[in-house]
C-alpha positions, 0 to 999 in steps of 0.5 A: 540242076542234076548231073546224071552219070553214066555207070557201067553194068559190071559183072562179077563171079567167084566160084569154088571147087571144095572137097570135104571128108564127110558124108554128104547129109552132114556137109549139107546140114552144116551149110545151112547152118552157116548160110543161118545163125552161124553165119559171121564176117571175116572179122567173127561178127555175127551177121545174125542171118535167117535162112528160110530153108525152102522155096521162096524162103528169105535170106535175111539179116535180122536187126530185131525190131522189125528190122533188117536187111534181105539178102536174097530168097531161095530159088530152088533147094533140093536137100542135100544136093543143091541150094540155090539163092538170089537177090541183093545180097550184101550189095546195096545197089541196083545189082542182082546176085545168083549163088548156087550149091551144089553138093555131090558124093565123091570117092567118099567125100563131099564135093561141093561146087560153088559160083557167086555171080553178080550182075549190074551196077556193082559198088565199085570197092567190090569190083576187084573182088578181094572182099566178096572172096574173103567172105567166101573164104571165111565161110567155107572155113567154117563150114569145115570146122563145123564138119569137124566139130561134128565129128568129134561129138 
């Protein structure tokens, strides 16, 4: 016997407007290195992320030993203005997930306009949205302190 439950398709969307002090190719390169090997979880765990920095590139977390876990795949890339991804991300459900960066010159700053949608059956602890903003959160600062450490040197 089986019981079949009826789930809802749920939609879910964080966006972000970030405003930088530095130069556009710097912003750029610092995302990359923080959607890659930089990238770490609110509590500093590394999430040991590759990011495949072209079209058709893989997103994914690397456990070694020919495993892991494939986040997305590049959709479409334009260095240093857009970066845009798709797939599961961190989601282990039947859901599909859409990031996109982009990147814009601005009064002498970066501007970088964000928006992580998801669409489908989205675990219900990620509904409320408090964990996926506290990753967001948690990246963007350090892609700030990337920036700044790059400054420095």
């Amino acid at each position: 016997m089986s019981v079949k439950m009826t789930e809802q398709v749920e939609v879910l969307e964080v966006t972000r407007e970030i405003e930088i002090a530095a130069t556009i190719d710097v912003v750029w390169e610092t995302l990359l290195e923080n959607m890659g090997p930089l990238n770490e979880a609110p509590d500093k765990t590394p999430h040991n992320l590759t990011l495949e920095a072209w079209p058709g590139g893989r997103w994914y977390r690397d456990f070694g030993s020919n495993t892991g876990y494939w986040w997305g795949t590049v959709q479409a890339i334009r260095p240093p203005e857009l970066l845009e991804m798709h797939g599961p991300m961190f989601m282990s459900a039947p859901a599909v997930n859409h990031v996109i960066f982009r990147l814009k010159k601005e009064n002498g700053l970066t501007r970088i306009d964000f928006a992580h949608r998801a669409v489908g059956l989205i675990p219900h602890h990620l509904m409320d949205g408090v964990d996926v903003n506290n990753g967001w959160d948690n990246f963007f600062v350090n892609v700030r302190a990337g920036v700044d450490e790059r400054a420095k040197r």
